[in-house]
PLY file of the C-alpha trace (Angstrom):
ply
format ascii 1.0
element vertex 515
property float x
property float y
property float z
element edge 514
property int vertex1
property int vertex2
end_header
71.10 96.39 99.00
69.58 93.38 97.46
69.62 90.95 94.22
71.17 92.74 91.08
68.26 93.12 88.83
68.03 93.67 85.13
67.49 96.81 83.40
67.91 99.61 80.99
69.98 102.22 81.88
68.72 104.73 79.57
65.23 104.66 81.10
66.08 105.24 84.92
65.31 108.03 86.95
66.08 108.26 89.90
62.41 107.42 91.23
62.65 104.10 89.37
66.38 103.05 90.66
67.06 99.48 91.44
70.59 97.86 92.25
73.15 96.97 88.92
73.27 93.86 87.21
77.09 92.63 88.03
77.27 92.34 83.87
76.74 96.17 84.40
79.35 97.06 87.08
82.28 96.98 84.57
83.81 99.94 82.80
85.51 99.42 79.64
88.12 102.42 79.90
89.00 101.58 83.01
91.08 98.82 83.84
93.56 98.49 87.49
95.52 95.22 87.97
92.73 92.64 85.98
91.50 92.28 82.95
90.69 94.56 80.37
86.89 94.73 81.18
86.77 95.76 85.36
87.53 98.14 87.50
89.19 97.15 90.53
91.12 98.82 93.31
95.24 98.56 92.86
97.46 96.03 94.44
99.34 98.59 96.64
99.81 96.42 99.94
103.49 95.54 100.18
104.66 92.66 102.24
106.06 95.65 104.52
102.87 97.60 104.23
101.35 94.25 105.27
103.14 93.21 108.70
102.76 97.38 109.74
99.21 96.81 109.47
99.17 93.90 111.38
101.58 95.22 114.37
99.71 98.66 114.06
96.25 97.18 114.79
97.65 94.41 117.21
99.60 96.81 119.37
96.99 99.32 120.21
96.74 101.40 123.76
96.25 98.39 126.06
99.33 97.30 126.56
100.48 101.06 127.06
97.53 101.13 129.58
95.95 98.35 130.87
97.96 95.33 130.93
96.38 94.64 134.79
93.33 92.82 133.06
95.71 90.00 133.04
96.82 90.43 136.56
93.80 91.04 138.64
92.50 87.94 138.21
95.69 85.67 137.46
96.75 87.37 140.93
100.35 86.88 140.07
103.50 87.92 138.27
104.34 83.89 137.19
100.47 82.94 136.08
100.20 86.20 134.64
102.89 85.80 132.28
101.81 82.38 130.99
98.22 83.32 130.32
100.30 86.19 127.66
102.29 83.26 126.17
99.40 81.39 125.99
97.31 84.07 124.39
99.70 84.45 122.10
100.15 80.73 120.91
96.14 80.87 120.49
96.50 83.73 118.41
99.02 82.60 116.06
96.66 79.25 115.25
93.79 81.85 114.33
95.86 83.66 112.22
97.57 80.66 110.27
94.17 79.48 110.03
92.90 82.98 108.28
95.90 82.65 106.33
95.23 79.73 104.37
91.43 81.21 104.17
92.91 84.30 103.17
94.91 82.35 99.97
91.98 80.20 99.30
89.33 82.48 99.40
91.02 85.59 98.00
88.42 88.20 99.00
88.86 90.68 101.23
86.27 91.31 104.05
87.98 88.62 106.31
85.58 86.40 108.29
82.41 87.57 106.25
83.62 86.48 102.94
84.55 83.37 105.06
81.46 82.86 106.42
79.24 83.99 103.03
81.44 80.92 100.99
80.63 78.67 103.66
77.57 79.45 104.91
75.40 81.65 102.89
74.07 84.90 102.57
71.91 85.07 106.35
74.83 84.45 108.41
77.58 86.66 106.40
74.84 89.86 106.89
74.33 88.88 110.46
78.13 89.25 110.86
78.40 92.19 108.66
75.27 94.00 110.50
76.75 93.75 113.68
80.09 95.58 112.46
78.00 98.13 110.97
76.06 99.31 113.94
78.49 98.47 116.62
81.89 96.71 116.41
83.45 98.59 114.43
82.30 102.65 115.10
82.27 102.05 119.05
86.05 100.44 118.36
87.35 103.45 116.47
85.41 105.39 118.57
86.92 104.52 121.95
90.26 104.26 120.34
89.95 107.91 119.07
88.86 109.40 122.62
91.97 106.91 123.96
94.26 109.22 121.40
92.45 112.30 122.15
92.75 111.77 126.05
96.34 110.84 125.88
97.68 114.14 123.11
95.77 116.63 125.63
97.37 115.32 128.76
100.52 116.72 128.92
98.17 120.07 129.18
96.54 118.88 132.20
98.91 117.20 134.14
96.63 117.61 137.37
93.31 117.11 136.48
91.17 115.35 133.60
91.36 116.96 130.15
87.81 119.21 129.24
84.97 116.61 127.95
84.47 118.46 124.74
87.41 119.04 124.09
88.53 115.48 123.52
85.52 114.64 121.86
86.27 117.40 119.28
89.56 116.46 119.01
88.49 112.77 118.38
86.28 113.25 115.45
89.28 115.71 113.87
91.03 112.42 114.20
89.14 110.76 112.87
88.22 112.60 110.15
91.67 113.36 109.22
92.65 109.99 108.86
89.12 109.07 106.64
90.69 112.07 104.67
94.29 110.46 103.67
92.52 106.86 103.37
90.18 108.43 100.62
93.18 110.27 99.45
95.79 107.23 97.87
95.77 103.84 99.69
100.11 104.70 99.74
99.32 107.31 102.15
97.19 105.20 104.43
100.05 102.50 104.28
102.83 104.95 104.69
100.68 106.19 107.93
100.25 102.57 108.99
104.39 102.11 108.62
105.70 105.21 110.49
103.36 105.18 113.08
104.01 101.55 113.98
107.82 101.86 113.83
107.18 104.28 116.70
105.32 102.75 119.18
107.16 99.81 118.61
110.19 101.80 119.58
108.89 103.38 122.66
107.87 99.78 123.54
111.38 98.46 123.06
112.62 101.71 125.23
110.34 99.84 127.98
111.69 96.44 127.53
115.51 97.76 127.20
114.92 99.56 130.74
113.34 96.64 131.98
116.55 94.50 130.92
118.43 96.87 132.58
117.06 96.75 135.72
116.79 93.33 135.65
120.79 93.21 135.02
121.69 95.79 138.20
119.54 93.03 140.28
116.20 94.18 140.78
114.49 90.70 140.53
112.79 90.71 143.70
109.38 90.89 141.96
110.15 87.58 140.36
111.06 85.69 143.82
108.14 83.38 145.08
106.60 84.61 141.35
103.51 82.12 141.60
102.48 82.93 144.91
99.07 83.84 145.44
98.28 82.49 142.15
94.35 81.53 141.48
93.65 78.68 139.52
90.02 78.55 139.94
89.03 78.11 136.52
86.80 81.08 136.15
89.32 83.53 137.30
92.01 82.34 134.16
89.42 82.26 131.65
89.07 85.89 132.31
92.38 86.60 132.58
92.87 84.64 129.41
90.16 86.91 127.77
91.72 89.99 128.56
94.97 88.82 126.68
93.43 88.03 123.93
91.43 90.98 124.17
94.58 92.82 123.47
95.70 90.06 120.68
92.72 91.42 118.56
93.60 92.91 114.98
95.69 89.27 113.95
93.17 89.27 111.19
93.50 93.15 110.11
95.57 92.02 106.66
92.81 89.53 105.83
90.48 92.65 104.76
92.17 93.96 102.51
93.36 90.60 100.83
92.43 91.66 96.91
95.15 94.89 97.41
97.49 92.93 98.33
100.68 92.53 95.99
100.65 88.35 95.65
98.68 87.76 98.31
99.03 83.92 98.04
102.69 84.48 99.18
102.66 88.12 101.59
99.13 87.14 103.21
100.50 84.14 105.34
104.19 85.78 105.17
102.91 88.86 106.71
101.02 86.73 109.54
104.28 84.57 110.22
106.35 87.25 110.79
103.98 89.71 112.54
102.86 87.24 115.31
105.90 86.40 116.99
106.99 89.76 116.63
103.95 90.74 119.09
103.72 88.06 120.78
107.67 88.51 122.52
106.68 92.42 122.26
103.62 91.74 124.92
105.35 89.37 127.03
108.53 91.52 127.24
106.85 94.43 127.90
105.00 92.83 130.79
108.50 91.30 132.35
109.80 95.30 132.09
106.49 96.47 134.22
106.94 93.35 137.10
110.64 94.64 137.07
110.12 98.26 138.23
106.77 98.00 139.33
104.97 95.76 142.11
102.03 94.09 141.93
99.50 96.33 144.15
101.23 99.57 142.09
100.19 97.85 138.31
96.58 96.97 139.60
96.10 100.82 140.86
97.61 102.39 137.59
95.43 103.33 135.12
98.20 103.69 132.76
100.80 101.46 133.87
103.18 102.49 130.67
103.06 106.24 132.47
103.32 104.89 135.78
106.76 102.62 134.92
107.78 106.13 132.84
107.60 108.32 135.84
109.81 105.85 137.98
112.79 105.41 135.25
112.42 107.75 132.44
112.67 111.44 134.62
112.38 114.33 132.69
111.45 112.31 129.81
108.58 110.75 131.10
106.46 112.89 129.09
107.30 110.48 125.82
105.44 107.87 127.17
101.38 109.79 127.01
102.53 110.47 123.56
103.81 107.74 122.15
100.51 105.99 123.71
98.78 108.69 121.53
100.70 107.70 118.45
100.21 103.97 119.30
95.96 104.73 119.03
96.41 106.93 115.93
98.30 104.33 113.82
95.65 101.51 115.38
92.66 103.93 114.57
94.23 104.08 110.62
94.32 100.47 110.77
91.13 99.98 112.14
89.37 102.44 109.36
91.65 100.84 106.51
90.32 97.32 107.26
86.20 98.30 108.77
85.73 100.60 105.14
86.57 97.45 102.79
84.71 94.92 105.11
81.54 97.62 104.04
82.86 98.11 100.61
82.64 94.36 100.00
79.38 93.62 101.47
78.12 96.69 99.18
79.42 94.25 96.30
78.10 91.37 97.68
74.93 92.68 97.45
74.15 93.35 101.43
74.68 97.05 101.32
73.64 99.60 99.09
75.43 99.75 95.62
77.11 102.99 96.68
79.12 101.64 99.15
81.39 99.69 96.58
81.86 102.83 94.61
85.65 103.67 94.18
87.21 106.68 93.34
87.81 106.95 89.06
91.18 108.38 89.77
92.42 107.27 92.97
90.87 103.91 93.46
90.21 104.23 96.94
86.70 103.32 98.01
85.53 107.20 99.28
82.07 105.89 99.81
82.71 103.33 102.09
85.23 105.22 103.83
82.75 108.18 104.38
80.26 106.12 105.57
82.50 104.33 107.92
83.87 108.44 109.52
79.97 109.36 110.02
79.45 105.73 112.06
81.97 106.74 114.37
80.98 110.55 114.59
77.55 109.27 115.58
79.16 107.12 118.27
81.83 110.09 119.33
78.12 111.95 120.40
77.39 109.39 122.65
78.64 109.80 126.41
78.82 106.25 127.48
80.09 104.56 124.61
82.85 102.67 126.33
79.93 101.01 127.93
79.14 99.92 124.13
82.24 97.92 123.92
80.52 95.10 126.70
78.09 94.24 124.26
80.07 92.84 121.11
82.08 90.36 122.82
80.33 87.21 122.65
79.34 87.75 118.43
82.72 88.62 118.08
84.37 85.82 118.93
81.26 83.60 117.67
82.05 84.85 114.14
85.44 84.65 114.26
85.05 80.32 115.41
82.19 80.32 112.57
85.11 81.30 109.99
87.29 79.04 111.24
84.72 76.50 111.60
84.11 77.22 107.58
87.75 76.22 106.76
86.63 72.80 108.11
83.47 72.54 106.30
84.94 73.49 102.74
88.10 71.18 103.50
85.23 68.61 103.35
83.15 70.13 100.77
85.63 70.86 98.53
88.49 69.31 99.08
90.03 69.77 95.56
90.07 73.62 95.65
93.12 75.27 95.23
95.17 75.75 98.30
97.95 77.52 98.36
98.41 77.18 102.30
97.35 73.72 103.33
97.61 73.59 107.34
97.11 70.33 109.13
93.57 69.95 110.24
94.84 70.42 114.26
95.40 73.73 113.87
91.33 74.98 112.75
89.75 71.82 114.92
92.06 73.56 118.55
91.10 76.50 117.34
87.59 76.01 117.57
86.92 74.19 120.54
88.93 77.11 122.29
86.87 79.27 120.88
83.76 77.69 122.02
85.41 78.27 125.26
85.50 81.92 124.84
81.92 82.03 123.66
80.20 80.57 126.43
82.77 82.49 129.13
80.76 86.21 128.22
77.58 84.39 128.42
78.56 82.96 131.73
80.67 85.97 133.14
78.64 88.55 131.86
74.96 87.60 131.02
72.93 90.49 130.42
75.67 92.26 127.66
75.59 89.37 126.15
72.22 88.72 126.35
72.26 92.75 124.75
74.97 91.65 122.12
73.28 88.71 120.65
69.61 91.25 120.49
71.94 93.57 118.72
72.78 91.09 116.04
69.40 89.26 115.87
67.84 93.23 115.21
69.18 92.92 111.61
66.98 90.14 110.11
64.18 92.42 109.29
67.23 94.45 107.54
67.98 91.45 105.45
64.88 90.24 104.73
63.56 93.46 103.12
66.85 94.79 101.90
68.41 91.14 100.44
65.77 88.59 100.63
62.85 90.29 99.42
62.77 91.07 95.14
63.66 94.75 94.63
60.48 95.14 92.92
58.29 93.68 96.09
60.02 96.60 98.56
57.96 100.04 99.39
58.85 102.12 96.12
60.22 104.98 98.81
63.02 103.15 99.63
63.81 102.30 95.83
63.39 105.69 95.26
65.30 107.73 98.35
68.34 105.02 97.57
68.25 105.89 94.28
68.80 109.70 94.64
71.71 109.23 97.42
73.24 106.85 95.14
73.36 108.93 92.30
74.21 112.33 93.60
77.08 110.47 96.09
78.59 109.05 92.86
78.36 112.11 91.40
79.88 114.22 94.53
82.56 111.40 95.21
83.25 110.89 91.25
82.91 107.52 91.91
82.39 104.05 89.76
81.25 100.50 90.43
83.01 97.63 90.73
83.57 94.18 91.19
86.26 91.38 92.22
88.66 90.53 89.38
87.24 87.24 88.72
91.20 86.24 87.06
92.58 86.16 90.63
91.25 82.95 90.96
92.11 81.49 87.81
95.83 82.47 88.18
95.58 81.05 92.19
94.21 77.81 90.63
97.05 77.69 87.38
99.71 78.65 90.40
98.46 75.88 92.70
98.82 73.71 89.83
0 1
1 2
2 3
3 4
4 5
5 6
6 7
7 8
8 9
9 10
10 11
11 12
12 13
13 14
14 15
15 16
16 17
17 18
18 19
19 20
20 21
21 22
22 23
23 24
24 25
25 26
26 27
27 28
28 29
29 30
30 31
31 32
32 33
33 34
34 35
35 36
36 37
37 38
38 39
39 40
40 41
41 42
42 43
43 44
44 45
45 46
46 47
47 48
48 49
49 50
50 51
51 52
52 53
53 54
54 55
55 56
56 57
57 58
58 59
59 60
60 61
61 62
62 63
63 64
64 65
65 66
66 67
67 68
68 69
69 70
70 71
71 72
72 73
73 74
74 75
75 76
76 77
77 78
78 79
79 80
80 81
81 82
82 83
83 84
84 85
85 86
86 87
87 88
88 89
89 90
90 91
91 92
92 93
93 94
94 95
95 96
96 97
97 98
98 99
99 100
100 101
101 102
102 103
103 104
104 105
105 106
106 107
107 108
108 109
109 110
110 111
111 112
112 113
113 114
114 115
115 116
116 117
117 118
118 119
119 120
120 121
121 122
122 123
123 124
124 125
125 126
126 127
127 128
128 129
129 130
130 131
131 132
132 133
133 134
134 135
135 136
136 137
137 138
138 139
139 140
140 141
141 142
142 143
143 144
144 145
145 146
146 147
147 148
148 149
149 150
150 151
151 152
152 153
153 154
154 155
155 156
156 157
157 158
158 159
159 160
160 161
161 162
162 163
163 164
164 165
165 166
166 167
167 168
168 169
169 170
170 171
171 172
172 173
173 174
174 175
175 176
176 177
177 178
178 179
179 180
180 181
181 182
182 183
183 184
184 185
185 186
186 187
187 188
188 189
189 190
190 191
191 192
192 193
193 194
194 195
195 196
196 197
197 198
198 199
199 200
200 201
201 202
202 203
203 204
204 205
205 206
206 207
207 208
208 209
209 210
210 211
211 212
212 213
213 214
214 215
215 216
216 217
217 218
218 219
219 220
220 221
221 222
222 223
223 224
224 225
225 226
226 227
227 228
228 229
229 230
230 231
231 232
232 233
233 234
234 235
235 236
236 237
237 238
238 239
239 240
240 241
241 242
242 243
243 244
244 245
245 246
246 247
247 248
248 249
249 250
250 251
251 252
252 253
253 254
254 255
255 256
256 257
257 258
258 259
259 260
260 261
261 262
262 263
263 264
264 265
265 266
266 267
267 268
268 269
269 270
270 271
271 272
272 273
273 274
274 275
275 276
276 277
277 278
278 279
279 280
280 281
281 282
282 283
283 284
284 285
285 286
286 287
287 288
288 289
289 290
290 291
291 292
292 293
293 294
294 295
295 296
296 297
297 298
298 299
299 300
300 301
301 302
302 303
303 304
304 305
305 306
306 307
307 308
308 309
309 310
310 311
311 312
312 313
313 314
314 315
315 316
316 317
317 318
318 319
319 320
320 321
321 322
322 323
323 324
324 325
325 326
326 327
327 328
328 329
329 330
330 331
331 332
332 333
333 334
334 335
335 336
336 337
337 338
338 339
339 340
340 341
341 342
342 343
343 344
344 345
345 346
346 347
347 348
348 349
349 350
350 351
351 352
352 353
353 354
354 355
355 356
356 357
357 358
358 359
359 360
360 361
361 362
362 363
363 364
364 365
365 366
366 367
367 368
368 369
369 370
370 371
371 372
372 373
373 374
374 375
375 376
376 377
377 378
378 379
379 380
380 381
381 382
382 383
383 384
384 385
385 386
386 387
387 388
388 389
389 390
390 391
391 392
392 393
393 394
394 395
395 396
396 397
397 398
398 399
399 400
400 401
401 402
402 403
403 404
404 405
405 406
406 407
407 408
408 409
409 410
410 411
411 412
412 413
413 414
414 415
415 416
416 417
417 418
418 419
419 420
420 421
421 422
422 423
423 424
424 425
425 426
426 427
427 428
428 429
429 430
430 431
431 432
432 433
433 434
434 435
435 436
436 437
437 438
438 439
439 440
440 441
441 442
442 443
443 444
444 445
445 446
446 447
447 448
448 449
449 450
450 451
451 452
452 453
453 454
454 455
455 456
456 457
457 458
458 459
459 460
460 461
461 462
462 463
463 464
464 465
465 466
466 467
467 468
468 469
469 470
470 471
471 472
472 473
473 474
474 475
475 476
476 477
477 478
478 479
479 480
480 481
481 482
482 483
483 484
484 485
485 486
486 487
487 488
488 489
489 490
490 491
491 492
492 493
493 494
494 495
495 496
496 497
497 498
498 499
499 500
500 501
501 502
502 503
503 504
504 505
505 506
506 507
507 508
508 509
509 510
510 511
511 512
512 513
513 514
């Protein structure tokens, strides 16, 4: 976890370890997808692969479950239903935008690479320190209790599900899945695919019985569908939040850009067709709830999917629990796909220990990363409250997703002969980021004190960086040198792992192909 440094390898023990030289993290025999001289992971990420990962992390539980963030403070059907469609617009102008950073930085790590290109090491380990000790566990965390609370249900039809219980079944969750990502990156993708082409079909059930009902006449929801409607401007930038609370996960592809197969050409294909595809998902799925339901029976649900089920499905209401459980499984595999390569890379970057950007010799998955990533979230699975977790990230999350953006604008100055294979017009990153400073001052306005706990959170790492990456290897307490030095070694060892580095040829052939 700092500069590479210089030195023999023949004279290292593991008292005197200190990170590779990048001229050392190269294996000969070992070549995947570059040149002859690095090891890389494979290119296995389809264009199919690519949109399933997308959808899959998009569509998580929340629109199974709480689509009434929306309409509590919207306060009706009509407003509520534009603040979705605009969500959705918003979203698809952040993800064109990380699709032509995507092609022109072709790293993966999404907004950190973005923000290490365009503004240095300090703010990329800020952003990357933040994921590590919160976003990212307490999000796979919460998601695996969701899937956990949701697969026991049907057990306990008449009271809550046993607290242990789902916390046990959780972390089998989420170990499984850590298990078939370290296993072949095909059987993480094939996971992604089938379990997206199911709760996209138990979502179109919805909307097809919403149709329905709509056809036999039952429109009275929609009469008068803007009354009581609150435009105080607080109220819809809340309501606005929540959307695009549940439009999270647009920028899932962008970590794994360097597996992609041609990314230059499946990156921002994968992002055109996946958005609209959620986008009329969401807002179709919301018309089928405000057909059957009315508006005081969504606010009182707390799983309006099961609520609409047990009005129009019957007997086969029970579907609806588990295809919300299937819905969090294939979100959690996204989610663990994209968080152990945002790690992996800032191991290779030079922000994490050397360990982390390990890969497997055999199956080029990186098993380090992904370990490290299943014992995050097992720590957070042991911790009671940790939905309460979740309040804290909002604010830095959408900060570092407007300072990415806000990159694109700087190196469109800075360089503005660098290869791009996506060119947008400058409207699309400049909206983008005045909305966004919109959404970052709403938390701190709306909810102070989390935020005020968030931005602590993040500011916590700079002792982290400044012994770990600023300081010389050689300058740091020997202990640390020497207690990284024997996890590192007997990890690679017990993983039967290798270093490596970013095919540096990718960029050559983007810049011969921009040509």
């Amino acid at each position: 976890m700092a500069e590479r440094t210089d030195f023999t390898k023949s004279h290292i023990s593991l008292a005197e370890y200190s990170p590779v030289n990048k001229t050392e993290r190269t294996d000969p025999s070992g070549t995947q997808d570059g040149d002859q001289n690095t090891f890389q992971l494979k290119k296995e990420i389809s264009l199919i692969n690519g949109i399933s990962l997308i959808v899959g992390n998009m569509i998580g539980s929340g629109i199974f479950v709480s689509p009434k963030g929306v309409l509590i403070y919207s306060r009706s059907y009509g407003l509520s239903l534009i603040i979705w469609a605009i969500g959705g617009i918003f979203s698809v102008f952040g993800a064109l935008c990380y699709a032509e950073l995507g092609t022109t930085i072709t790293k993966s790590g999404a907004s950190y690479a973005y923000i290490l290109e365009s503004f240095g090491s300090f703010i990329a380990f800020i952003r990357l320190w933040t994921s590590l000790l919160i976003v990212e566990p307490t999000s796979q965390a919460i998601i695996a209790i969701t899937f956990a609370n949701y697969i026991v249900q049907p057990f306990f039809p008449s009271c809550d599900p046993p607290y242990l219980a789902c916390r046990l079944i959780a972390a089998a969750c989420e170990c499984l899945l850590t298990f078939i990502n370290c296993a072949y990156v095909k059987w993480g993708t094939r996971v992604q695919d089938v379990f997206t082409y199911a709760k996209v079909l138990a979502l179109i059930a919805i909307i097809v019985t919403g149709l329905v009902k709509i056809c036999q006449g039952h429109i009275w929801h929609f009469k008068n569908a803007f009354e009581g409607s609150s435009f105080d401007i607080g109220d819809i930038s809340l309501a606005l939040y929540s959307a695009l609370f549940s439009y999270s996960g647009w920028d899932t592809l962008n970590y794994v850009t360097e597996e992609i197969k041609n990314p230059e050409r499946n990156l921002p294909l994968a992002i055109a067709v996946s958005m609209p595809i959620v986008t009329v998902i969401y807002i179709m799925t919301n018309i089928a709830y405000y057909t059957v339901l009315d508006a005081q029976a969504v606010l009182a649900s707390d799983a309006v999917a099961v609520t609409f089920a047990d009005q129009v499905f019957g007997i086969f209401s029970w579907t609806i629990p588990i295809a919300v459980a299937f819905s969090c499984f294939g979100g959690l595999n996204a989610s663990i796909l994209a968080s152990s390569r945002l790690f992996f890379v800032g191991s290779r970057e030079g922000h994490l220990p050397d360990l982390l950007s390990m890969i497997h010799i055999e199956r080029f998955t990186p098993v380090p990363a992904l370990l490290f990533n299943c014992f995050m979230t097992l720590i957070y699975l042991a911790v009671e409250d940790v939905f309460q977790l979740i309040n804290y990230f909002s604010f830095s999350y959408w900060f570092f997703v407007g300072l990415s953006i806000a990159g694109q604008l700087y190196l469109r100055w800075k360089e503005p002969d660098r290869p791009r294979p996506l060119k947008l017009s400058l409207a699309f990153p400049i909206i983008f980021c005045i909305c966004t400073v919109f959404l970052v001052v709403v938390p701190l306005y709306s909810d102070f004190l989390n935020s005020l706990i968030g931005i602590a959170i993040a500011l916590s790492g700079i002792p982290f960086f400044f012994l770990g990456v600023y300081l010389p290897a050689s300058r740091r307490p020997q202990f640390i040198n020497k207690l990284i030095g024997a996890v590192t070694r007997n990890m690679q060892l017990l993983c039967y792992c290798v270093l490596t580095e970013m095919d540096t040829n990718e960029e050559k052939k983007l810049e011969i192909k921009s040509n």
